[in-house]
C-alpha positions in Angstrom: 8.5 -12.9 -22.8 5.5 -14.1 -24.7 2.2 -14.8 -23.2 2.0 -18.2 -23.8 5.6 -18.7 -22.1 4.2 -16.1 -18.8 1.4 -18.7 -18.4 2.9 -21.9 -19.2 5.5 -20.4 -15.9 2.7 -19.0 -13.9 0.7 -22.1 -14.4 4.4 -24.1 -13.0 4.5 -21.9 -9.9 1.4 -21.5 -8.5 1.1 -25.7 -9.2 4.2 -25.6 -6.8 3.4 -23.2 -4.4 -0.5 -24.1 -3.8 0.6 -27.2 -1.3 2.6 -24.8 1.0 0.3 -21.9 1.1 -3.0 -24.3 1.3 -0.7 -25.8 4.3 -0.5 -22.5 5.9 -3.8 -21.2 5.4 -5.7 -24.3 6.3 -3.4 -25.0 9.6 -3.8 -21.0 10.6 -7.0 -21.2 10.2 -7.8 -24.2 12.1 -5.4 -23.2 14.6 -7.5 -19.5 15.4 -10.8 -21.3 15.2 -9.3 -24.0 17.6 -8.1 -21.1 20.1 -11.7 -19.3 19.8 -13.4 -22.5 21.7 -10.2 -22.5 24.1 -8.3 -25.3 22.7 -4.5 -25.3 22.4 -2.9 -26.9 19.6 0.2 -26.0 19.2 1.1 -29.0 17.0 -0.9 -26.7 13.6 1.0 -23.7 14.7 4.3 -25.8 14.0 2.9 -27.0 10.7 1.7 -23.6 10.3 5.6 -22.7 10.3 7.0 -25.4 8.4 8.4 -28.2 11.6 6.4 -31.4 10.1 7.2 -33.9 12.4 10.3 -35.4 11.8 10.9 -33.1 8.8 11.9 -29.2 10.4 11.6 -26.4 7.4 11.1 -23.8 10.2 13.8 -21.8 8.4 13.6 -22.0 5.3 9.4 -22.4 5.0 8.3 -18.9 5.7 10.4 -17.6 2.7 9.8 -19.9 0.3 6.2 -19.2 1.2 6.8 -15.8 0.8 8.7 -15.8 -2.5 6.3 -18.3 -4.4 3.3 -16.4 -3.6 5.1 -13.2 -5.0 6.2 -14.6 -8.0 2.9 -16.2 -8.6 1.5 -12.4 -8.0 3.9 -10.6 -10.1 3.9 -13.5 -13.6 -0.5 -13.3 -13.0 0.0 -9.8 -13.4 1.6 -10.2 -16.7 -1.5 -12.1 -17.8 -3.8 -8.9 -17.1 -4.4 -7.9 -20.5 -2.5 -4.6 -21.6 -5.5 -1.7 -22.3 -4.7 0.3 -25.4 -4.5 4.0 -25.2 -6.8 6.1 -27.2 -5.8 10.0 -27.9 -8.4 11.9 -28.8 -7.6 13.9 -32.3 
């Protein structure tokens, strides 16, 4: 795959799966720094796992979660330039 295909894909997917993963970050967060000064919401820990209100993704959330953020890992990685091996003569 050319490089200007990887990025054009990698550029797709991590546009995709930056609103779940700043979802979970930002509600797990909040949620530990919540608990720290003794207060209980439970309400982020279900958005932190996907049940928004009337909308439950419980299931399904934590994988998709899981397999954006590994294919966004694995195409960036295909943007690391290549280094060129030099043998000595």
């Amino acid at each position: 795959m050319s490089k200007t295909k990887t990025r054009k894909l990698h550029r797709r997917i991590t546009l995709i799966a930056v609103i779940p993963l700043f979802i979970t970050v930002l509600s797990g967060s909040l949620y530990s720094l919540f608990q720290y000064f003794g207060l209980d919401l439970f309400w982020l820990m279900k958005i932190h796992t996907g049940n928004f209100l009337f909308i439950n993704l419980q299931p399904l959330f934590s994988p998709i979660v899981g397999f954006l953020t590994i294919f966004a890992i694995i195409s960036g990685l295909f943007l690391f330039p290549r280094a060129k091996i030099k043998y000595p003569d």
